[in-house]
N, C-alpha and C positions, 0 to 999 in steps of 0.2 A: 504494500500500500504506500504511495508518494503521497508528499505531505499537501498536494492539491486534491486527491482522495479523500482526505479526515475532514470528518462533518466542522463543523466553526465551533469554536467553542459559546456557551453559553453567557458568558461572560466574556468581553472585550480582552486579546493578552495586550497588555503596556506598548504603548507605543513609543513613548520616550521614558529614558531615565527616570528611575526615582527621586522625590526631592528631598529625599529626607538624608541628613548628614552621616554619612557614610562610618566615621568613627561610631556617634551614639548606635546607628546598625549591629555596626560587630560585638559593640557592648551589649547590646539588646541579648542577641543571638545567641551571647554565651552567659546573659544572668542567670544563675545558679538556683535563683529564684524560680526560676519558668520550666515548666517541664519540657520535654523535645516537642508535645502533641502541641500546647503551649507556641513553642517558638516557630512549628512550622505554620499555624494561622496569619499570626505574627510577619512571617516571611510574606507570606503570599499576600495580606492584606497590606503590607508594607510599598509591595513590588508597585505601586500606583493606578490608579484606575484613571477613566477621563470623569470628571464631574456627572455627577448619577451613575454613572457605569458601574461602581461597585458593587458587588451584591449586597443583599442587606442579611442582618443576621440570620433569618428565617428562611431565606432561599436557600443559606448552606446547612441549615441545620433539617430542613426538609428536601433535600437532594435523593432520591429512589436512592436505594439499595443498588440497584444497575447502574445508578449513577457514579455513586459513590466508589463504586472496584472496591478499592483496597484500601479505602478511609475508613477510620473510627465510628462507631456507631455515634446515635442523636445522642445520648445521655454525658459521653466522652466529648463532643464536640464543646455541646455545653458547658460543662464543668470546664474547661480550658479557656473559651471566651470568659467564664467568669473570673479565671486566673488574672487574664489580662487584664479585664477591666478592675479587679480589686488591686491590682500594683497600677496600674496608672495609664496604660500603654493605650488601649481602646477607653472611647467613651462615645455615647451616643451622641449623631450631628444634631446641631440645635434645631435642625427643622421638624425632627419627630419626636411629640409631646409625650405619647405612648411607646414603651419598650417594644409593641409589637414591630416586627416589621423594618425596625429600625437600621439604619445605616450607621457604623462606628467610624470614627477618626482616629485615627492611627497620631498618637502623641510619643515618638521616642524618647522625650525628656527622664522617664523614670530611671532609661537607662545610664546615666551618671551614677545613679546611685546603686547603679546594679553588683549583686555579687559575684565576683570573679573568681577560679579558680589562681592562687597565687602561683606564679612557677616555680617550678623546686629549685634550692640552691644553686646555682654555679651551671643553670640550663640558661639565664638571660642574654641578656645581647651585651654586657657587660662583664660576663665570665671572669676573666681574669683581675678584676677590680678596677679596671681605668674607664 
C-alpha cells in the first residue's frame, strides 16, 4: 500500500512546526511525573493542530475499538488526560463552558518544574570536572 492508498486521516497531520519551545518539550517528555500513556497524549497533542482542527477530548476518548488498533482503552485514556490536566500541561480552551466535548491547550510551562531523572556521576558532559 503507497502512502496515496491510506485513507486521510481523521484529524488534520501538522502542517508546520510546532510552536511550542522545544527545551520545555524534552523536559515535558521526560517528567518523571507523567506516565509514558501520559506523555505520548502529551506528544501528539503537543505536535500542533490548525485552529479547531484538534480533536476534542471526546473524539479521542470515543474513537471505535477498530479505530483505536493498538491504543489504550477509554478508562486509561482518561485517567492520563486527567494526569495532564492535574500537573498543569492540558486545560480546557476558554471557549467550552462545559467539560463535555471540550478542546485542551497544551501549556508546557509545568514542565520547568518537571522531574528529571538526575545523571549518574561522571556520565555528564562534564566528566572529567572542567
Amino acid at each position: 500500500m503507497s502512502i496515496s492508498d491510506t485513507p486521510s486521516p481523521r484529524w488534520p497531520v501538522p502542517s508546520a512546526p510546532s510552536v511550542h519551545d522545544p527545551v520545555l518539550f524534552a523536559r515535558a517528555m521526560r517528567d518523571m511525573r507523567l506516565t509514558w500513556r501520559a506523555r505520548g497524549i502529551l506528544a501528539d497533542l503537543a505536535a500542533g493542530y490548525s485552529p479547531g482542527q484538534a480533536p476534542t477530548i471526546s473524539e479521542l476518548v470515543y474513537l471505535t475499538r477498530d479505530e483505536r488498533v493498538a491504543a489504550e482503552g477509554r478508562a486509561a485514556f482518561r485517567k492520563a488526560v486527567g494526569e495532564l490536566r492535574g500537573l498543569g500541561y492540558l486545560s480546557p480552551d476558554g471557549t467550552t463552558a462545559s467539560g463535555v466535548g471540550e478542546r485542551l491547550v497544551v501549556d508546557l510551562a509545568p514542565a520547568a518544574e518537571a522531574c528529571l531523572i538526575p545523571q549518574p556521576y561522571g556520565h555528564g558532559e562534564f566528566a572529567d570536572g572542567n
